[in-house]
N, C-alpha and C positions, 0 to 999 in steps of 0.2 A: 301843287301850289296854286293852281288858275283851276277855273270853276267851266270855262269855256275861251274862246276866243271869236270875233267875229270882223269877217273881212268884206270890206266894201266893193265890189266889181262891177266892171264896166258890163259884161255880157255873161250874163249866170250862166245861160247854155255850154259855154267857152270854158267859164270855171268848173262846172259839174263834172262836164268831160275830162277837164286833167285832174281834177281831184280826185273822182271816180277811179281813172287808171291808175294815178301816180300811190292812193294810198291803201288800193289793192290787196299788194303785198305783204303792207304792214298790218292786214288783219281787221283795214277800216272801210265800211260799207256809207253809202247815204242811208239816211232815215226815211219812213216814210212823205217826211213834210218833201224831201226834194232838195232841203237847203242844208243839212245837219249833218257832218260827217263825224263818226267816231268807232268805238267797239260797237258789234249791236247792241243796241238798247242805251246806251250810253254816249248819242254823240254830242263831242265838246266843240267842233269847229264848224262854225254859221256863215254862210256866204248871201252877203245882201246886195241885191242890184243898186247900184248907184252910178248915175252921170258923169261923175266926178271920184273915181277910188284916188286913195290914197298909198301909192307905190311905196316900195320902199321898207314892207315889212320884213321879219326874219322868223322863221318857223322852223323848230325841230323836233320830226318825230323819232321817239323809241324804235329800232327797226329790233328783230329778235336774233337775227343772225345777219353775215357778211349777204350770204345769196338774196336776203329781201329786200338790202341796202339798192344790190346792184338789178332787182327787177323792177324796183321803185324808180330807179334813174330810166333803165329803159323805156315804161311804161309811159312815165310823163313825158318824154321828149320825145313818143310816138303819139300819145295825145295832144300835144302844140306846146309842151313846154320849151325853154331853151336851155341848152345845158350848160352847165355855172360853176361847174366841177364834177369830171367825172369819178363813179366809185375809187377810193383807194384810202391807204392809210392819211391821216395827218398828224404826222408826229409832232407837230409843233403846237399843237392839242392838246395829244398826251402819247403814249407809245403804242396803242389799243385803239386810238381813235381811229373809226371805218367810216366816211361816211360820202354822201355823194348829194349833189345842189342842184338845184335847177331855178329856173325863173317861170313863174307862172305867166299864167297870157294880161295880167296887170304888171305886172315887171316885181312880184314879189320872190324874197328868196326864200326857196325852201328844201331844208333838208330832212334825208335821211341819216341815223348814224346809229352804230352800235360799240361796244366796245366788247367786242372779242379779239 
């Protein structure tokens, strides 16, 4: 449906580092530019330094299984995320829905989730 996304942050270094660990697991690397995260060769998510972000976002990614749900939580919240919800069902979702939140180091939310 979206082509990319791009998120405004206060200190790229800070962002790199939890996006780097948090999205790991789900099989998403930086680019070479440094700012572009996605599958290799295809990243859709852009992280641009700005004075001033804009908090507040909501991001979900595809995780492929429960265990990448629950390494994507770990990771970020060992790299400065804070955590928003940890791994488990939400049934009130759907009955399937797995998925786990965190707050990045701008205060945005971001999930993992899968439905197994």
């Amino acid at each position: 449906m979206y082509d990319h996304i791009g998120l405004k942050v206060k200190d790229a270094a800070a962002s790199v580092r939890f996006y780097s660990a948090a999205l790991k697991p789900l099989g998403h690397a930086i680019d070479d530019s440094g700012t572009g995260f996605g599958p290799p060769g295809a990243p859709a998510l852009w992280l641009y330094e700005d004075a001033k972000p804009h908090a507040g976002v909501h991001i979900a990614f595809a995780a492929s299984d429960r265990a990448a749900v629950d390494a994507f939580h770990k990771a970020g919240v060992k790299a400065g995320g804070s955590d928003n919800g940890k791994p488990g069902l939400r049934t009130d979702y759907a009955p399937n829905y797995y998925a786990a939140f965190l707050i990045d180091p701008d205060g945005n939310n971001v999930e993992a989730v899968c439905m197994e």
